[in-house]
DOVEX-876825 format. One record per atom (N, C-alpha, C): residue number from 1; residue in three letters; atom name; x, y negated, z negated. Coordinates in Angstrom, 1 decimal, m for minus. Layout:
<pts>
PT   n res atom     xx     yy     zz
PT NUM ALA   CA      X      Y      Z
...
</pts>
This chain:
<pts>
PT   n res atom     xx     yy     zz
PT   1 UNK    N   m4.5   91.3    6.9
PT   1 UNK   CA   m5.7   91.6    6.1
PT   1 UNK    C   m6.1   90.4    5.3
PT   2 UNK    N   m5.3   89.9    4.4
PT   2 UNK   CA   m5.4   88.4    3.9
PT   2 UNK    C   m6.4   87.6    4.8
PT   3 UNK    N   m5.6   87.4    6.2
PT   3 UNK   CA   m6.3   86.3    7.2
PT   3 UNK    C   m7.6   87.1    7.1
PT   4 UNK    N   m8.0   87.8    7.8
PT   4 UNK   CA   m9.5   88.3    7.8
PT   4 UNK    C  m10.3   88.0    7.1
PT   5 UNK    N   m9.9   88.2    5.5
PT   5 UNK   CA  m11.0   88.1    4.7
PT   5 UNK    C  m10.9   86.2    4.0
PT   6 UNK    N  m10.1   85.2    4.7
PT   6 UNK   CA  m10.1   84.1    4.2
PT   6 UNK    C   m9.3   84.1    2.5
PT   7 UNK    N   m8.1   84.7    2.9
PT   7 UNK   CA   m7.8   84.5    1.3
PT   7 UNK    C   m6.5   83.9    1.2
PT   8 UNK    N   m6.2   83.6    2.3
PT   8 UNK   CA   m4.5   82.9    2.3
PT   8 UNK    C   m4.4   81.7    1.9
PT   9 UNK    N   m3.8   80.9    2.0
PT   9 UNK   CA   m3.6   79.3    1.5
PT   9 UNK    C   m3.5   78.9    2.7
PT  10 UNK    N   m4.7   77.8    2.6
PT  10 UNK   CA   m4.9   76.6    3.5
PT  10 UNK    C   m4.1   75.5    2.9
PT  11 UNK    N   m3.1   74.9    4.2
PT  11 UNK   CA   m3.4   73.4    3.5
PT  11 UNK    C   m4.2   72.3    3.4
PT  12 UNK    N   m3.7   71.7    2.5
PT  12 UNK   CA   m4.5   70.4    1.7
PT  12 UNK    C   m4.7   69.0    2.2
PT  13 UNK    N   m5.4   68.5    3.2
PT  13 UNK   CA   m5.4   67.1    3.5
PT  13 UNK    C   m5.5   66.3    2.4
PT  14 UNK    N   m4.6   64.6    3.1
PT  14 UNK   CA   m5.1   62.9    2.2
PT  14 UNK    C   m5.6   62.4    3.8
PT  15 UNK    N   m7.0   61.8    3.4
PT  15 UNK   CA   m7.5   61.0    4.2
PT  15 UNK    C   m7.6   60.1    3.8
PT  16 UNK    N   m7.0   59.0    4.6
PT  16 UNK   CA   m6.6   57.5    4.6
PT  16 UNK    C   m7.3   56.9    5.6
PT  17 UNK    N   m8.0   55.9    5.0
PT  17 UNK   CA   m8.4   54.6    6.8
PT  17 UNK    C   m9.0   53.3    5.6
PT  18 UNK    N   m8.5   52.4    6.6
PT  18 UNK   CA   m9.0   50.9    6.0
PT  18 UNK    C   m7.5   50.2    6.3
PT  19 UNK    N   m7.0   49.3    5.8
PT  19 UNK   CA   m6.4   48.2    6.1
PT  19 UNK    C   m4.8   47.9    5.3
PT  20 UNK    N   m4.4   48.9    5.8
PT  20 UNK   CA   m2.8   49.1    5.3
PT  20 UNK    C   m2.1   49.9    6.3
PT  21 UNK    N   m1.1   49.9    5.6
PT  21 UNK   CA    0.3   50.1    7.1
PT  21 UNK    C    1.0   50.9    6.3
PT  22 UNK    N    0.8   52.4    7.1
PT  22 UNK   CA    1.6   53.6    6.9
PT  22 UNK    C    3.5   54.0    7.2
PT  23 UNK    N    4.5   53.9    6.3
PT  23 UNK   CA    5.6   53.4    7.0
PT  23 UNK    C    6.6   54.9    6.6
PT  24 UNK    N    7.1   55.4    7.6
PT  24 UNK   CA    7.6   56.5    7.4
PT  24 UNK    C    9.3   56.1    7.8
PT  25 UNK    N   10.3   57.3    7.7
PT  25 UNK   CA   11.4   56.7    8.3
PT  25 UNK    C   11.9   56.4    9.5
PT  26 UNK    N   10.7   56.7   10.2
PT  26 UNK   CA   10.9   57.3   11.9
PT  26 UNK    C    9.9   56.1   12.4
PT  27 UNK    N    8.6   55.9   11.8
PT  27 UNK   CA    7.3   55.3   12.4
PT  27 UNK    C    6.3   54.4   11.5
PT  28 UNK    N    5.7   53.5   11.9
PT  28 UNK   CA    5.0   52.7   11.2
PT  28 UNK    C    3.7   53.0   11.9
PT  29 UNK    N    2.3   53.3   10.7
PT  29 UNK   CA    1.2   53.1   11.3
PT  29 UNK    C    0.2   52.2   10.9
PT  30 UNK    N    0.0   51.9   11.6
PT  30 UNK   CA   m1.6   50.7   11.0
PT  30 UNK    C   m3.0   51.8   11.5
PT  31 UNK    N   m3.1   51.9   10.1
PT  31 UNK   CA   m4.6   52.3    9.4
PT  31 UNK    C   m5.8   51.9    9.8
PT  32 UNK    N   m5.4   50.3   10.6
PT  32 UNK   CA   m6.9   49.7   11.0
PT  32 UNK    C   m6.8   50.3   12.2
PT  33 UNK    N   m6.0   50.4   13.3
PT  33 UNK   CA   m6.1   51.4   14.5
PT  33 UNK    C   m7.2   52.5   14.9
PT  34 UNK    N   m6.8   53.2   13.3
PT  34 UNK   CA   m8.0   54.1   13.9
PT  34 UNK    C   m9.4   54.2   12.6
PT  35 UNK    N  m10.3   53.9   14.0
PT  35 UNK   CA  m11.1   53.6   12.8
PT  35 UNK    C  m12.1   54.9   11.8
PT  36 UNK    N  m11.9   55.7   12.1
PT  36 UNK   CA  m12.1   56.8   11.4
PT  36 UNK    C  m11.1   57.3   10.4
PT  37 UNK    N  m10.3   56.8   10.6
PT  37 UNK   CA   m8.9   57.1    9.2
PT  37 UNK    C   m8.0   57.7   10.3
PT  38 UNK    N   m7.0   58.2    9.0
PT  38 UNK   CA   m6.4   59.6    9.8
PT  38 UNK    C   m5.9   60.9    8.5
PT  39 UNK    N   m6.1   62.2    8.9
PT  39 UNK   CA   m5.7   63.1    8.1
PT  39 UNK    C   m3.9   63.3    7.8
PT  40 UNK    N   m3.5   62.9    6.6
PT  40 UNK   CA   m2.6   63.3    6.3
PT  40 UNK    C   m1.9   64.7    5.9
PT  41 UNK    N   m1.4   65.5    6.4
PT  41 UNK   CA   m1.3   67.4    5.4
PT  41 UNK    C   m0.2   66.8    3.9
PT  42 UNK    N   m0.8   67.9    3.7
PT  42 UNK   CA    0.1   67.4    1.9
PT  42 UNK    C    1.8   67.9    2.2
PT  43 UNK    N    2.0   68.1    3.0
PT  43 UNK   CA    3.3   68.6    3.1
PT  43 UNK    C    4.0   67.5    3.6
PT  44 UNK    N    3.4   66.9    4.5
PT  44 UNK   CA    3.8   65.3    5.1
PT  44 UNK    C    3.7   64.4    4.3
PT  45 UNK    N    3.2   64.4    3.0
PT  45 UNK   CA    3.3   62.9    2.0
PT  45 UNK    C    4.4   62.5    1.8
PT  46 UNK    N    5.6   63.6    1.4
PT  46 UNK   CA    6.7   63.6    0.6
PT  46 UNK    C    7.2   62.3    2.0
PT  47 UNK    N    7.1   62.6    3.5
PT  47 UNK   CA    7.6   61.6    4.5
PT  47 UNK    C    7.0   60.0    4.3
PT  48 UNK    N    6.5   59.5    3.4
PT  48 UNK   CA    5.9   58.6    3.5
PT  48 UNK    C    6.4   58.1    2.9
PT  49 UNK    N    7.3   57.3    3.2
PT  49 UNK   CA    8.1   55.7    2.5
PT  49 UNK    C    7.4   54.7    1.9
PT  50 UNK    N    6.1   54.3    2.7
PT  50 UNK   CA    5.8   52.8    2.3
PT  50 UNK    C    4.3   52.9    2.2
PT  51 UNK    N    3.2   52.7    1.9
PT  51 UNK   CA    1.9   51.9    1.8
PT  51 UNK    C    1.8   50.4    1.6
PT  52 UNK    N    1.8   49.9    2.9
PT  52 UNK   CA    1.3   48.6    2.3
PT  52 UNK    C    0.1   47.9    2.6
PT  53 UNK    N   m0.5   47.7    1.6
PT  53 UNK   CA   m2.2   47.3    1.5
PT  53 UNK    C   m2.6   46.2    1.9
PT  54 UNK    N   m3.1   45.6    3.4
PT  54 UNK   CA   m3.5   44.6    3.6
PT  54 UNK    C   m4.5   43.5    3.1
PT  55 UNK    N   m5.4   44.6    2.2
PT  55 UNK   CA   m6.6   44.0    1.9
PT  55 UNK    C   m6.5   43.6    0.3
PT  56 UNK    N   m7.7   43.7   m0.4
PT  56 UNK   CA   m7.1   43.8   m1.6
PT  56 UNK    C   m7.8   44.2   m2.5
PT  57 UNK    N   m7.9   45.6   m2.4
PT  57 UNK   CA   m8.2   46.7   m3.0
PT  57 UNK    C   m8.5   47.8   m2.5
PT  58 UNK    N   m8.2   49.4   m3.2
PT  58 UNK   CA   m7.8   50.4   m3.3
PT  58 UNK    C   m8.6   51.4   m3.7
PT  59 UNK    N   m9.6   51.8   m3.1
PT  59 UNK   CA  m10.9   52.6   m3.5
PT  59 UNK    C  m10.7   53.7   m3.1
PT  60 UNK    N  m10.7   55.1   m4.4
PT  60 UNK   CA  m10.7   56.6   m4.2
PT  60 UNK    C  m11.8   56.4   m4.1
PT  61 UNK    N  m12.2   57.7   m3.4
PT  61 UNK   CA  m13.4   58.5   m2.7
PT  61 UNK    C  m13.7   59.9   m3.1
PT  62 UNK    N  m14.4   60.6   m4.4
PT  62 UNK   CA  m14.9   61.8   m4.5
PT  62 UNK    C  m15.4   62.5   m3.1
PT  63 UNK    N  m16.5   62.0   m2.5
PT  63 UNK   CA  m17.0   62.8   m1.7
PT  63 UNK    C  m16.7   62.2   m0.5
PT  64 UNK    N  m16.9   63.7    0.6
PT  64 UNK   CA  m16.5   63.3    1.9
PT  64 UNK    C  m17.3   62.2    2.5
PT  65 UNK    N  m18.9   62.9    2.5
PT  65 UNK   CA  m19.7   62.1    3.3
PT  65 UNK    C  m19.4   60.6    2.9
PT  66 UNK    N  m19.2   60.0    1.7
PT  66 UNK   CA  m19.7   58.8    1.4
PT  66 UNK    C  m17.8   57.8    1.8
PT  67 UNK    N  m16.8   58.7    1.6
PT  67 UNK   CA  m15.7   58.1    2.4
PT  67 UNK    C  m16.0   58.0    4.1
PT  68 UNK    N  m16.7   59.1    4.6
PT  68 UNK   CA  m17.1   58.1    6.0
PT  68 UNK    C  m18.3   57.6    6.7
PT  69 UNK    N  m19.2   57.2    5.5
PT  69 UNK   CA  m20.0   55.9    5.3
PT  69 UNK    C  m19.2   54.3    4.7
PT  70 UNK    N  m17.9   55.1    4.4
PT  70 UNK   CA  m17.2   53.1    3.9
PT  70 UNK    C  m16.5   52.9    5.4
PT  71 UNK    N  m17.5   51.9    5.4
PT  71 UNK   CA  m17.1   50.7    7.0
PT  71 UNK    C  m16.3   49.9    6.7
PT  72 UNK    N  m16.0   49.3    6.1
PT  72 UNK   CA  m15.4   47.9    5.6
PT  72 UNK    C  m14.0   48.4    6.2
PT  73 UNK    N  m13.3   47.4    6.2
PT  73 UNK   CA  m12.4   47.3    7.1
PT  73 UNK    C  m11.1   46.7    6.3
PT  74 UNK    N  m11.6   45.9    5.3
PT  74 UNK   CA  m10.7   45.3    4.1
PT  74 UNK    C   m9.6   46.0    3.5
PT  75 UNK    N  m10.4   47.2    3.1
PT  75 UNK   CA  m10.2   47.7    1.6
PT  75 UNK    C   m8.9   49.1    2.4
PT  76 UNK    N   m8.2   49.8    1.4
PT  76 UNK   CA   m7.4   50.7    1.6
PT  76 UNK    C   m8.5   51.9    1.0
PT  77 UNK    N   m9.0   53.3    2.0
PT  77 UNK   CA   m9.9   54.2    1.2
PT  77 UNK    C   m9.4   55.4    1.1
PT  78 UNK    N   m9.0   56.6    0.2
PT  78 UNK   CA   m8.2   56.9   m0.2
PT  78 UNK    C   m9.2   58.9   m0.4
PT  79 UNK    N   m9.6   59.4    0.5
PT  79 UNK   CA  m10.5   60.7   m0.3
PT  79 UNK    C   m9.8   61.5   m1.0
PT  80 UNK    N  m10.3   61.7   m2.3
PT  80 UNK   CA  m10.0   62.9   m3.1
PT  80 UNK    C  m10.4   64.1   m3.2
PT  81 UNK    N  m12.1   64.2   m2.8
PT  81 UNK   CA  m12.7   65.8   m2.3
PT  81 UNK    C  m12.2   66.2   m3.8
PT  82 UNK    N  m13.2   65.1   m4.5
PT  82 UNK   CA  m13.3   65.9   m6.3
PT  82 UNK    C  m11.9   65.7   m7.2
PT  83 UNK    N  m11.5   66.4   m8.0
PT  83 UNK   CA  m10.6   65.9   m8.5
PT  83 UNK    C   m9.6   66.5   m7.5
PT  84 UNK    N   m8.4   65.1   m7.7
PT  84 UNK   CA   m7.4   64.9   m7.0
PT  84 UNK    C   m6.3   65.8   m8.0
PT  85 UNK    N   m5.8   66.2   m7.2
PT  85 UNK   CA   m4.3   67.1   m7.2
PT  85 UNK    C   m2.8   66.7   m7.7
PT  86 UNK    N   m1.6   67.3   m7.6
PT  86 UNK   CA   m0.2   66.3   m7.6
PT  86 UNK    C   m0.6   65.6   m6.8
PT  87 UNK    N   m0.3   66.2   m5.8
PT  87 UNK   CA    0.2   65.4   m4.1
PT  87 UNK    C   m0.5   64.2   m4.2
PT  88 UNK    N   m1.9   63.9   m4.3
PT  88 UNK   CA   m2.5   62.9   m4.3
PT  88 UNK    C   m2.4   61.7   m5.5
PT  89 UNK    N   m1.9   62.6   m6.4
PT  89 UNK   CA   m1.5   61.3   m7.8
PT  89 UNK    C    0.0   61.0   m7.6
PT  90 UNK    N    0.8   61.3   m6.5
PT  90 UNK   CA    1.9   60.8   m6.6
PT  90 UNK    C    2.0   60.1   m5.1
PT  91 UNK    N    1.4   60.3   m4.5
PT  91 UNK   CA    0.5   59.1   m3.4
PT  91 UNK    C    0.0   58.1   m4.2
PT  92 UNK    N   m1.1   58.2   m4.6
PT  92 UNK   CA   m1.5   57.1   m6.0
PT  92 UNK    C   m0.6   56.3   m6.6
PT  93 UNK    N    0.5   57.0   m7.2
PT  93 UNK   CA    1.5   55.9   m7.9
PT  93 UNK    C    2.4   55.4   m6.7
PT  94 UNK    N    2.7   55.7   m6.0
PT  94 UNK   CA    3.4   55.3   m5.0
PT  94 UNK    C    2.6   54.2   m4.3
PT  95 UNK    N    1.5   54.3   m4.3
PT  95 UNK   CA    0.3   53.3   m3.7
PT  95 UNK    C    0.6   51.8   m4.8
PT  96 UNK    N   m0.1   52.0   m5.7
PT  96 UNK   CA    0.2   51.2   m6.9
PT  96 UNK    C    1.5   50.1   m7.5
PT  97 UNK    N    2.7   50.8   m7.2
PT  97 UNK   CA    4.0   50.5   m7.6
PT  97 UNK    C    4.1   49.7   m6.7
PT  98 UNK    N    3.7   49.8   m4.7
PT  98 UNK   CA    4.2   48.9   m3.9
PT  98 UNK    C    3.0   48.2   m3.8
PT  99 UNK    N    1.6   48.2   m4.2
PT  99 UNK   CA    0.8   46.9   m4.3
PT  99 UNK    C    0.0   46.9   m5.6
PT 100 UNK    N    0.6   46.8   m6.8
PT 100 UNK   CA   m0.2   46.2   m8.3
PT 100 UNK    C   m0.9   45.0   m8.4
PT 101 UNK    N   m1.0   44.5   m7.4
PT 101 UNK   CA   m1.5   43.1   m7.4
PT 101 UNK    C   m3.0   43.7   m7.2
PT 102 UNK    N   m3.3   44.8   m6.3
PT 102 UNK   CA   m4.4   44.9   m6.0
PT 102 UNK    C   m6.0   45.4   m7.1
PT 103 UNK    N   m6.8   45.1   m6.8
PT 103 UNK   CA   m7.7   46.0   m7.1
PT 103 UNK    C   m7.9   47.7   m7.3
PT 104 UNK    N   m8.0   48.4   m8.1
PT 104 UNK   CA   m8.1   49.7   m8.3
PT 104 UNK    C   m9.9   50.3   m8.2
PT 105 UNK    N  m10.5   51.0   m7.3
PT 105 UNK   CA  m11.6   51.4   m7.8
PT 105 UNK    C  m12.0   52.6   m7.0
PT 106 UNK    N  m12.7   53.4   m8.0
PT 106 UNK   CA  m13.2   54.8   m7.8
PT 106 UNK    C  m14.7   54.6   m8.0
PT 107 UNK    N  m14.7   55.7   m6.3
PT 107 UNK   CA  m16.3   55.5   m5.9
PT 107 UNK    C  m16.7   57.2   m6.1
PT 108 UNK    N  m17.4   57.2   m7.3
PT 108 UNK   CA  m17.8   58.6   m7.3
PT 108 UNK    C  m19.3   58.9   m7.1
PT 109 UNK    N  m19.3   60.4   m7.9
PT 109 UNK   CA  m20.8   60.7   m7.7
PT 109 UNK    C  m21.5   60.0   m9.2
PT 110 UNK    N  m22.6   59.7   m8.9
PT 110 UNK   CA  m23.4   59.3  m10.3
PT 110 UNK    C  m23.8   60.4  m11.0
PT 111 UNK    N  m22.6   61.1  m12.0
PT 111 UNK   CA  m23.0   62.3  m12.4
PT 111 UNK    C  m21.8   62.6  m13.8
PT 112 UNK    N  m22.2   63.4  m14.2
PT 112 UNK   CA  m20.6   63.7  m15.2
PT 112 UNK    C  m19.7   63.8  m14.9
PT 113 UNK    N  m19.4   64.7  m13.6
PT 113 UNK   CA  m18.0   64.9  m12.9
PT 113 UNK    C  m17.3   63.9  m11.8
PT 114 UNK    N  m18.4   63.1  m12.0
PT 114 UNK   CA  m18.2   61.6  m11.2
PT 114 UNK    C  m17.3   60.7  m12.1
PT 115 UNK    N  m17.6   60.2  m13.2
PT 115 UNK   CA  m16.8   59.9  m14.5
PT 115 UNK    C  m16.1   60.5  m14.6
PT 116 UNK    N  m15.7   61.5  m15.1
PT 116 UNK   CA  m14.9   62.8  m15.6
PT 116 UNK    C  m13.5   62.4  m14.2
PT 117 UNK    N  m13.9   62.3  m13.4
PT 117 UNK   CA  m12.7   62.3  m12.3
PT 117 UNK    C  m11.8   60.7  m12.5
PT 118 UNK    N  m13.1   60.0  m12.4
PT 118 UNK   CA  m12.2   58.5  m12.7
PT 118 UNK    C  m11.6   58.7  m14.0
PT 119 UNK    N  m12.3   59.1  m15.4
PT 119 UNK   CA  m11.2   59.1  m16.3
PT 119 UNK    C  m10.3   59.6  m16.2
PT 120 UNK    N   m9.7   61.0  m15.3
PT 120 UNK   CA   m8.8   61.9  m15.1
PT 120 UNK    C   m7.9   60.8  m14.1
PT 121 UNK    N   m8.4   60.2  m13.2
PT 121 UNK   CA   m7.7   59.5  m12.5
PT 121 UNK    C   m6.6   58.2  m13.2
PT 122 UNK    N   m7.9   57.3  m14.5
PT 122 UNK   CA   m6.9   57.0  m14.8
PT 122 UNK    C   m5.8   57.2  m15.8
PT 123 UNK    N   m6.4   58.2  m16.6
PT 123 UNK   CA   m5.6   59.0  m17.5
PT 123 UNK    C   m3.8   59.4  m17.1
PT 124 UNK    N   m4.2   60.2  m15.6
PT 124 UNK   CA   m3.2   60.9  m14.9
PT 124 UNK    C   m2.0   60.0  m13.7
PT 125 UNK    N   m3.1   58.6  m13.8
PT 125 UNK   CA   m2.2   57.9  m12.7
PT 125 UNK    C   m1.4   56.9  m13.8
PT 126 UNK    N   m2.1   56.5  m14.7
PT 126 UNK   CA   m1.6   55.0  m15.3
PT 126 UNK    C   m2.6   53.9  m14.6
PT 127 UNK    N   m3.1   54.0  m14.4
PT 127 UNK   CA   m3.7   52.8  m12.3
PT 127 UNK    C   m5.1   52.3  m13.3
PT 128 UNK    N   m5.3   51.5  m13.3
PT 128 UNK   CA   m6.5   50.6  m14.0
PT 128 UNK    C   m7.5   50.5  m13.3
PT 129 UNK    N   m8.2   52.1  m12.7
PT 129 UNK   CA   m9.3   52.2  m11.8
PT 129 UNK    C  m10.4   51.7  m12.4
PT 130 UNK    N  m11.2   50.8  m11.5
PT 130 UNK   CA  m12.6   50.9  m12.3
PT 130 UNK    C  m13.6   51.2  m11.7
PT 131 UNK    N  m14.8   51.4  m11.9
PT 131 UNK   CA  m15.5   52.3  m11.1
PT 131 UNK    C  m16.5   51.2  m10.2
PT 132 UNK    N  m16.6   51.8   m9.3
PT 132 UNK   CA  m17.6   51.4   m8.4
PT 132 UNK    C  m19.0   51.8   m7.7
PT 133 UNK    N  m19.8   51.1   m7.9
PT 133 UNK   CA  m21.4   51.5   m7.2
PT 133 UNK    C  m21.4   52.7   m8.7
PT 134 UNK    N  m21.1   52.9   m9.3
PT 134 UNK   CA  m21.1   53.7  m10.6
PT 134 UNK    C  m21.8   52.6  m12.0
PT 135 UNK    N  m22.8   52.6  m11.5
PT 135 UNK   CA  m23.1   51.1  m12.8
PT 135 UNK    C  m24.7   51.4  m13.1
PT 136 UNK    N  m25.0   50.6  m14.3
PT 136 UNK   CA  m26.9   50.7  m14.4
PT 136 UNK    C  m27.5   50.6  m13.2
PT 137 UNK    N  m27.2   49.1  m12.5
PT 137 UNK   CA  m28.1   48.8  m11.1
PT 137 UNK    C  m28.3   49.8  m10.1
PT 138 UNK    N  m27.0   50.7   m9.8
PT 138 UNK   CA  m27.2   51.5   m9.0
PT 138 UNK    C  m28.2   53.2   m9.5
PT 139 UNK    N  m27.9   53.3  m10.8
PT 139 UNK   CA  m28.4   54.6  m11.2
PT 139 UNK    C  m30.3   53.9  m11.3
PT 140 UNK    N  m30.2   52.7  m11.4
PT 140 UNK   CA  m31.9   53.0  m11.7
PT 140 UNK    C  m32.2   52.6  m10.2
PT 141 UNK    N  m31.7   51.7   m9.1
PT 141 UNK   CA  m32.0   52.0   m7.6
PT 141 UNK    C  m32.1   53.8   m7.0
PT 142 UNK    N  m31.4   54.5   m7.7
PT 142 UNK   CA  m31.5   56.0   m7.2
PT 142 UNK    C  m32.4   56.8   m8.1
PT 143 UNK    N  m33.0   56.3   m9.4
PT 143 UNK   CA  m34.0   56.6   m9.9
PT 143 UNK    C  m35.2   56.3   m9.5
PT 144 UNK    N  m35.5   54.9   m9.2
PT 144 UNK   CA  m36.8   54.6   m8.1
PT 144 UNK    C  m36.9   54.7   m7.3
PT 145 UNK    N  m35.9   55.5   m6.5
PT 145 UNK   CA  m35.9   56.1   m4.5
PT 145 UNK    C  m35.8   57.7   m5.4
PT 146 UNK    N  m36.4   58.2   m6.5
PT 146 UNK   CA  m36.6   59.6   m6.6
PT 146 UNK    C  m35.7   60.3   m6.6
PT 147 UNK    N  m33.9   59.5   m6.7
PT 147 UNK   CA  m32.9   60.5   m6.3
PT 147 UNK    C  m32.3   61.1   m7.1
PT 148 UNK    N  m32.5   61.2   m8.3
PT 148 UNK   CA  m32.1   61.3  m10.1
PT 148 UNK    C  m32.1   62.8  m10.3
PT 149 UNK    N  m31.6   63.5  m10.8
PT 149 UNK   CA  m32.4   65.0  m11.6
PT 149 UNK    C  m31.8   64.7  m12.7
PT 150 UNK    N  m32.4   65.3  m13.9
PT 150 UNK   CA  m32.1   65.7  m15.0
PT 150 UNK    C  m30.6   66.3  m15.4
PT 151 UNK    N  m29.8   66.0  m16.5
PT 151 UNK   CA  m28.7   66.2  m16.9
PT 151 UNK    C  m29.0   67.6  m17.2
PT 152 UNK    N  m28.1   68.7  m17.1
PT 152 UNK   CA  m28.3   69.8  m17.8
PT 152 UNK    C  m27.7   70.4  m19.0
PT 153 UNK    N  m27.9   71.4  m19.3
PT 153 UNK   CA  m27.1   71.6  m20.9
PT 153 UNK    C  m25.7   70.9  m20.7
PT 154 UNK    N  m25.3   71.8  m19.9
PT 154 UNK   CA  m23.7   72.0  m18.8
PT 154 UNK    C  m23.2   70.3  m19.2
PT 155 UNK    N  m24.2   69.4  m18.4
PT 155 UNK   CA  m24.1   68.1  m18.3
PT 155 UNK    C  m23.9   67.5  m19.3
PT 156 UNK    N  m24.7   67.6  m20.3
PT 156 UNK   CA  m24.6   67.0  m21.4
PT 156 UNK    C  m23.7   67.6  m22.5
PT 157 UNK    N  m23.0   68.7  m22.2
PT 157 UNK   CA  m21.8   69.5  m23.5
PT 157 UNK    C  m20.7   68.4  m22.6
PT 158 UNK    N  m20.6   68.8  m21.4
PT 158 UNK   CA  m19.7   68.0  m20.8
PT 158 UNK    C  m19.2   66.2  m21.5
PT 159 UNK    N  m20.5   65.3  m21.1
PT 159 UNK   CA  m20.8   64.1  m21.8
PT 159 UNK    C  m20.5   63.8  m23.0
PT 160 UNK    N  m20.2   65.0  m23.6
PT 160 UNK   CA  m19.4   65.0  m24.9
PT 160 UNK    C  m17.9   64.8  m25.3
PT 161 UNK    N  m17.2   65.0  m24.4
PT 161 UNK   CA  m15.9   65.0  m24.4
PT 161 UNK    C  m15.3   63.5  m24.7
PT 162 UNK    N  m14.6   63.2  m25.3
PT 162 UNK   CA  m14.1   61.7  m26.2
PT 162 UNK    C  m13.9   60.9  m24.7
PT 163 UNK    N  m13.4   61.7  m23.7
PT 163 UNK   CA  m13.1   60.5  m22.7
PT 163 UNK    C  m14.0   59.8  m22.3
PT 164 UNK    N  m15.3   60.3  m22.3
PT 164 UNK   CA  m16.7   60.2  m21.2
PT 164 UNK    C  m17.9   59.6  m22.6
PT 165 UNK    N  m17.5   59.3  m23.3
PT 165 UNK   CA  m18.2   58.7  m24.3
PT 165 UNK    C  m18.7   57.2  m24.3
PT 166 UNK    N  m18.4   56.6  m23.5
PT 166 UNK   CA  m18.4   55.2  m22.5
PT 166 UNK    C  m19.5   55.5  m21.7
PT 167 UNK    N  m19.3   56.5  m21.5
PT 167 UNK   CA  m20.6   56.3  m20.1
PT 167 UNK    C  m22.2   57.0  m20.4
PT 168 UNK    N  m21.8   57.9  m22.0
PT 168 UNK   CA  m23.2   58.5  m22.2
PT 168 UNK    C  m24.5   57.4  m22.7
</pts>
């Protein structure tokens, strides 16, 4: 009955693609291979020995669409599908620990919960994310292509909270 009505537990993908080498105890993969990424299940992270980041930098991804609009080929991309989870902050530090040299950056939505995720991210990781395409330039290029709406109450009680005080 559960199954019928959609109420059971699905599992949880990490989607990975860009320019790092996936190393398990059995198998090594290169990420540039395939170039649409590949879906990791969260039950398989715990198998994951190694990340190592060829490029040099490490960009989470709020949303799906815009994780498979990133072409670049450099970077390690990392989707969270909103706020990220354990499984995925302990992927994150494990990411981090074996390349700190690199670049940290979160590409979110230009919105409250767009912020709100990076600061949770770096609050929850330690990881010195900084934000990306998240800046004036881009909020007033999506203002003059009409793509802006208005903050709502919601929005703006939100914008309130000490962490997000930077960005109001």
């Amino acid at each position: 009955i559960l199954e019928v009505y959609n109420l059971y537990e699905n599992p949880t993908y990490v989607l990975l693609k860009g320019n790092a080498i996936v190393t398990t105890e059995k198998s090594t993969i290169f990420l540039s291979d395939f170039s649409g990424g590949i879906s990791v299940p969260e039950s398989a992270l715990e198998d994951i020995v190694g990340i190592q980041v060829l490029g040099s930098s490490v960009i989470t991804v709020e949303n799906l669409t815009t994780f498979h609009d990133c072409s670049d080929s450099e970077n390690l991309y990392i989707y969270l599908g909103g706020f990220h989870n354990h499984s995925k902050e302990m992927l994150l530090k494990q990411v981090y620990k074996m390349n700190f040299s690199c670049q940290y950056f979160h590409r979110g939505d230009l919105d409250v919960y767009g912020f709100a995720i990076l600061e949770s991210l770096k609050a929850r990781t330690g990881i010195p994310f900084r934000p990306l395409e998240m800046d004036l330039d881009t909020l007033r290029r999506l203002y003059e292509a009409g793509l802006c709406k208005r903050l709502t109450e919601a929005d703006k009680k939100a914008m309130a909270a000490p962490s997000l005080q930077q960005y109001a």
